[in-house]
C-alpha positions in Angstrom: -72.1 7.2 55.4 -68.7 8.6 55.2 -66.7 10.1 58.0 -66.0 13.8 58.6 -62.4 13.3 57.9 -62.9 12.1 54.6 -65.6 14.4 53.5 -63.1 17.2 54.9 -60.0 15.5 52.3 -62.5 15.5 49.2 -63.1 19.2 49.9 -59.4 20.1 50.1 -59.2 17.6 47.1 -61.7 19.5 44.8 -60.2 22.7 45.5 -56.4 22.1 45.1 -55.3 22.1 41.4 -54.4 18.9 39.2 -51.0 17.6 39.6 -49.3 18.3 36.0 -45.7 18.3 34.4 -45.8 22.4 34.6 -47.1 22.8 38.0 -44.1 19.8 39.0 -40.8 21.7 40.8 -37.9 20.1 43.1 -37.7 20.4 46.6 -36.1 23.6 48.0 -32.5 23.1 48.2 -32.3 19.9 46.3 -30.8 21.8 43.0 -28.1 23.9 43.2 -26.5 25.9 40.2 -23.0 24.6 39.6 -20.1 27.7 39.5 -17.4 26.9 37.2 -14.0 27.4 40.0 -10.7 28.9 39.9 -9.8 25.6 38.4 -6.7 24.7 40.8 -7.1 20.9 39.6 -6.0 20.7 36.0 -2.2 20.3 36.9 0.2 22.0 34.7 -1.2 22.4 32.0 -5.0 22.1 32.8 -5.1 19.3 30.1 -3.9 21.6 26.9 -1.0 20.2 26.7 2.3 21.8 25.2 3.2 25.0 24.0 1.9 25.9 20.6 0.3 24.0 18.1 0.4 21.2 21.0 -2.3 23.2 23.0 -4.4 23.4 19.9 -5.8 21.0 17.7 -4.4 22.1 14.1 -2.5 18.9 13.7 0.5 18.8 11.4 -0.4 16.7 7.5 0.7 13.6 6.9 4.4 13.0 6.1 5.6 16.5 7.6 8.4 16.5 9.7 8.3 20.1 11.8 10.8 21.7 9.1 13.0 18.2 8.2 13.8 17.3 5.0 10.8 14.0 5.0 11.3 10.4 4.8 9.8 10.7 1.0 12.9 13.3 -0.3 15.8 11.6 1.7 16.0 8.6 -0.2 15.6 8.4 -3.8 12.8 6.5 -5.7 13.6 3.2 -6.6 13.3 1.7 -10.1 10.6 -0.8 -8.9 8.8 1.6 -7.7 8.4 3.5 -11.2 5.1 3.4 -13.3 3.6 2.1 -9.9 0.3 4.6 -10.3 -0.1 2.8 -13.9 0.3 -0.8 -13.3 -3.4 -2.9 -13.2 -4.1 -6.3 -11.2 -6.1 -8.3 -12.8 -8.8 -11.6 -11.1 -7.7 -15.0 -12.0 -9.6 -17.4 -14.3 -8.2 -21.4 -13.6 -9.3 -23.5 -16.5 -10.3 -25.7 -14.2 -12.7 -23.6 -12.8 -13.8 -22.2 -15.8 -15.0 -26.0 -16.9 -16.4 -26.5 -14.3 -18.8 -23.3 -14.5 -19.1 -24.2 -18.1 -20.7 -28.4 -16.3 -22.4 -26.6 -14.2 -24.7 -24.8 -17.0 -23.2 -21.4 -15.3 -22.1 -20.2 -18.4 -23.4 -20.4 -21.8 -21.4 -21.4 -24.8 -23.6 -20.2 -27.3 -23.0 -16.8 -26.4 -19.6 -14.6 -26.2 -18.0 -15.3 -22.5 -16.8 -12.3 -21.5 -17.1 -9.9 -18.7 -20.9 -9.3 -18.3 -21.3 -13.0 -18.5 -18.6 -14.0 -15.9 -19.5 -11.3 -13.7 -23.4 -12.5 -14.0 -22.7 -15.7 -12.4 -22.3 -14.4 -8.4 -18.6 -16.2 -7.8 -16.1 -13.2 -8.9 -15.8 -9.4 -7.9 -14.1 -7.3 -10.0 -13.5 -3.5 -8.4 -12.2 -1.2 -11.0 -11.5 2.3 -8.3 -9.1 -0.2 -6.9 -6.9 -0.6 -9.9 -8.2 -4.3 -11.2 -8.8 -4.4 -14.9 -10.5 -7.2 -15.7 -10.2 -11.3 -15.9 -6.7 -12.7 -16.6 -6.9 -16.5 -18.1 -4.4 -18.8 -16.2 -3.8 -22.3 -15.5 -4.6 -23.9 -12.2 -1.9 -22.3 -10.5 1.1 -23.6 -7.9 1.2 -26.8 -6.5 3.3 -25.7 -3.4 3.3 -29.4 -2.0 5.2 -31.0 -4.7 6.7 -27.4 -6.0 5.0 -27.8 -9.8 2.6 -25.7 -11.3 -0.5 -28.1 -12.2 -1.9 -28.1 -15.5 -4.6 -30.4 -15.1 -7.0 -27.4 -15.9 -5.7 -27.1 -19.1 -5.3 -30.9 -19.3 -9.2 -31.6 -19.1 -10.5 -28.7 -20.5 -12.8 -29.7 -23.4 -15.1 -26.7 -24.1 -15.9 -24.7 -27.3 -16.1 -21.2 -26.4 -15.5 -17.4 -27.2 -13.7 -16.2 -24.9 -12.6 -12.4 -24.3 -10.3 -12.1 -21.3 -8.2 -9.4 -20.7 -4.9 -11.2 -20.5 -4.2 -14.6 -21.5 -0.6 -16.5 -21.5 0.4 -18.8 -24.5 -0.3 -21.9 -23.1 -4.1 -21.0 -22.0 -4.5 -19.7 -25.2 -3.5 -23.3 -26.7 -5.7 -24.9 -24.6 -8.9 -22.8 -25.7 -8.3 -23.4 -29.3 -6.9 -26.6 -29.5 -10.6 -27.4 -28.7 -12.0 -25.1 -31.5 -12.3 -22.0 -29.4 -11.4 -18.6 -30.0 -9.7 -16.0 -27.2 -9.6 -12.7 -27.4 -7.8 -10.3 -25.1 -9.3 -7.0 -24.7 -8.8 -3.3 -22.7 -11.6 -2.2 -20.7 -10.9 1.8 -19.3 -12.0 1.5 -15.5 -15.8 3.8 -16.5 -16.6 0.8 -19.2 -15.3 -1.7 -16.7 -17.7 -0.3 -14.2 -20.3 -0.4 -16.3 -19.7 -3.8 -17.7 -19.9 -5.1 -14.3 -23.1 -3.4 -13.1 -25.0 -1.2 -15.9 -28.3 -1.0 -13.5 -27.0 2.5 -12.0 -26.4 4.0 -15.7 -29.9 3.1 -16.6 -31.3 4.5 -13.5 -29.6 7.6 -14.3 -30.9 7.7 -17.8 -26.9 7.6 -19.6 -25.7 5.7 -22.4 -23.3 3.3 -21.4 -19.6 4.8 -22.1 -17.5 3.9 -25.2 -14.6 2.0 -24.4 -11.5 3.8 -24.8 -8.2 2.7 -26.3 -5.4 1.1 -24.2 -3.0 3.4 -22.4 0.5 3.9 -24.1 2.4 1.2 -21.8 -0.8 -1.8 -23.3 -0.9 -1.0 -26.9 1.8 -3.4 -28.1 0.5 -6.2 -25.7 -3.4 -5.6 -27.2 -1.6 -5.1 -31.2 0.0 -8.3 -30.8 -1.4 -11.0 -32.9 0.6 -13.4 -30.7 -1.2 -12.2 -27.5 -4.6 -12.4 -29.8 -5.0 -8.5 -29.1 -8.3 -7.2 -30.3 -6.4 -4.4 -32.1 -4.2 -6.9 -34.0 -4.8 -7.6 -37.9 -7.1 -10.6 -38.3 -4.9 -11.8 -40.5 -1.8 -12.2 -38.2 -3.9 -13.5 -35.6 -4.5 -16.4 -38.2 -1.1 -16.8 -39.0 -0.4 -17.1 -35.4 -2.9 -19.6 -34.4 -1.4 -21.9 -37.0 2.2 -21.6 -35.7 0.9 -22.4 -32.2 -1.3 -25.4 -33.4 2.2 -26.5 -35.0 4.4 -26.1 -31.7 1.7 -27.9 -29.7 1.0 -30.7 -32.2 -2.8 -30.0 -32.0 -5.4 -29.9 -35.6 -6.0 -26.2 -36.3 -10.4 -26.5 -35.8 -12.0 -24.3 -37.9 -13.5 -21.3 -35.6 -17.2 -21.6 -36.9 -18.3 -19.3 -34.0 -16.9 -16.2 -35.1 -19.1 -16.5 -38.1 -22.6 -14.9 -38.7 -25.8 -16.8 -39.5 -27.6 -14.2 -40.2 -28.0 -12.1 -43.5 -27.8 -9.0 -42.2 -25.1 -9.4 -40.4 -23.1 -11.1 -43.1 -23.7 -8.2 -45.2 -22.6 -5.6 -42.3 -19.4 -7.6 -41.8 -18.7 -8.3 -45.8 -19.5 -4.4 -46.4 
């Protein structure tokens, strides 16, 4: 049987109201509403700052110096610096490394080697809003130990292939076709470069993929030359040219059998 003072706490229990988050206040006194002062503490300036636009925040652009003639207009533009805006890096391709993709059943021969495919196998990055225009075929590069450049690359590179680069110097272009190859350097505008590289977000998006566009002004002569095996030179040039440079090197002029069609159609589309 319970006590009196417990049956007397129940009662007060039952009639008292449930303790909820709307029936919940602070303790008199314990919360005060805080009065912004005379502020007296700031010091001098009360943490603006200077006179004028130093007290604000409307902050003066980039390069202006308060009325001066700037740094940009003082001195005059150098001749190094001209055509700057137009001039296009380019990603190295070593020989070396390109056989060695080519061992490594990275690359197929059987098909052209250009862009899409180089770009396909996950080792190169090619960012055309940053000015790079494509793959430039080189040899191994700079042996800074014993201050040569090393052309064992070139040296060792035995592979048949089509290859469309978008710059190529003489010597790489020797080594390509003194094995039977065929190299071809070609523009690429920075849209088709993008979408050469990746072409998911254009289908996404439901667009055609964009024509490639001719070379600037400053490229056409380097993409017209048949000695630079530009894809805008005459075919016949080119052939001229690949026999002079089978002469200088003392290499047998191989008979570039994978340019040419097997099928009919396409022979009579490229004989039309």
């Amino acid at each position: 049987m319970a006590s009196r003072g417990t049956e007397k706490a129940l009662s007060l229990l039952s009639r008292l109201p449930r303790i909820e988050l709307q029936n919940l206040k602070p303790n008199p006194g314990a919360k005060k509403n805080r009065t912004r002062g005379r502020g007296i503490h700031g010091g001098k300036t009360h943490g603006a700052g200077s006179k004028g636009s130093g007290q604000r925040q409307n902050f003066m652009r980039l390069g202006y110096e308060t009325g001066n003639n700037p740094f940009y207009l003082r001195f005059p533009c150098q001749n190094y610096y001209k055509g700057h805006h137009l001039k296009v890096s380019y990603v190295p391709l070593c020989m070396g490394q390109l056989q060695k993709l080519i061992d490594t059943n990275r690359l197929r021969t059987d098909l052209p080697i250009d862009v899409t495919q180089l770009i396909n196998t996950g080792l190169f990055n090619i960012k055309p809003l940053e000015k790079e225009g494509g793959f430039m075929l080189q040899d191994d590069g700079m042996d800074h130990f014993r201050a040569t450049v090393n052309l064992e690359g070139m040296d060792h590179f035995r592979a048949t292939v089509n290859l469309e680069v978008q710059w190529a110097s003489e010597a790489t272009i020797a080594a390509v076709e003194r094995n039977g190859g065929v190299v071809t350097t070609a523009y690429y505008d920075p849209m088709a470069l993008e979408a050469a590289v990746n072409p998911i977000p254009f289908f996404k998006r439901g667009k055609a993929i964009p024509r490639r566009m001719l070379p600037p002004q400053h490229l056409i002569d380097y993409y017209t030359d048949p000695k630079n095996r530009g894809y805008l030179a005459d075919p016949k040039l080119v052939a001229n040219e690949r026999l002079k440079l089978a002469q200088k090197y003392g290499y047998p002029l191989a008979d570039s059998a994978i340019l040419k069609p097997t099928d009919a159609k396409l022979k009579e589309y490229y004989l039309a």
